[in-house]
N, C-alpha and C positions, 0 to 999 in steps of 0.2 A: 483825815477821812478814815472810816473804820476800813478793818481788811477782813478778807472773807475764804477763808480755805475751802474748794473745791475739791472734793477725795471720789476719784475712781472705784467703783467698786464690780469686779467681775466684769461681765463681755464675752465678748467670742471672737476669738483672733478671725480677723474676715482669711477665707479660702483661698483664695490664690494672690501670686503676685501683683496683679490686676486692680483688683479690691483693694490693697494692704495701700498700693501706689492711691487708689480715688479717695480711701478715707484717710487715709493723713495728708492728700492735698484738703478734704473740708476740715480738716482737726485743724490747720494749717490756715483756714482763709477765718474758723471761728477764731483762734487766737491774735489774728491780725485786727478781727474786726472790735479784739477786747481794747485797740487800743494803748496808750499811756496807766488802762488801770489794771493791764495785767504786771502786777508787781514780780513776780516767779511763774510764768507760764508754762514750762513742759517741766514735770521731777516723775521720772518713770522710776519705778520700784522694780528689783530684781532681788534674786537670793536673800530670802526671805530667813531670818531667824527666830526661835522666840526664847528670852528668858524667863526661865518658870521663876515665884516667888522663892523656890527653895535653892536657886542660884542654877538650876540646871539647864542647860542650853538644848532643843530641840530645831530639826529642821524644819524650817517651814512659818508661814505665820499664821495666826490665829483666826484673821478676817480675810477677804476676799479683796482689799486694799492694792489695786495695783499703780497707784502713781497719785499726784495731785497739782492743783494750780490755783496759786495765790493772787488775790485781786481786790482791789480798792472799790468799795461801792457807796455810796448817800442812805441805802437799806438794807436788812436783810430782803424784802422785796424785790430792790434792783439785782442783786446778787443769785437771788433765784432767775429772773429773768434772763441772766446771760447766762445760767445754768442751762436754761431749757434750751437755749439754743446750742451746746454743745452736741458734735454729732457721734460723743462717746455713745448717746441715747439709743443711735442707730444699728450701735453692734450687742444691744441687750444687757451693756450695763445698765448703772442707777450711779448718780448723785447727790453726796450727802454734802451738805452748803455749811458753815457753820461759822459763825465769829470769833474773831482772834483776839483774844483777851488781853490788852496791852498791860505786861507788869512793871512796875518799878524796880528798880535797886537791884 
């Protein structure tokens, strides 16, 4: 079954401790609800680096990329679907869906 990388992008850390507790119980009941086809469901991003092409190392990263989660779908379609119901939506991220290009050798 193909897989589907799920990439974080931006958001707004919800305001208080209150908030932070209600959206990571939905963040928490959408990945329960992915089931057996969430293959890697929570990879949160921190300390962020970037290597330039001329070998130099800067802090920080390039995108707004703060985490992702891997999951097994029948389409890109189906794959957007469980997209839309993540409730990363809710704190003014975006999801970008994409398919994982199985390589050989």
């Amino acid at each position: 079954m193909p897989q589907y990388v799920i990439v974080y992008l931006g958001g707004n850390q919800p305001s208080s401790p209150e908030e932070r507790k209600q959206h990571f119980s939905k963040y928490m009941e959408w990945i329960a609800s992915l089931g057996e086809s969430a293959v890697s469901p929570m990879n949160p991003l921190k300390d962020k680096s970037t290597v330039n092409s001329d070998g130099s190392v800067t802090d920080g990263g390039t995108t707004m990329m703060s985490g992702y989660t891997i999951i097994e779908a029948d389409s890109m379609e189906s794959a957007l679907e469980s997209a839309k119901a993540c409730p990363f939506l809710d704190i003014g991220g975006s999801l970008e869906v994409s398919e994982l290009v199985q390589m050989s050798g």
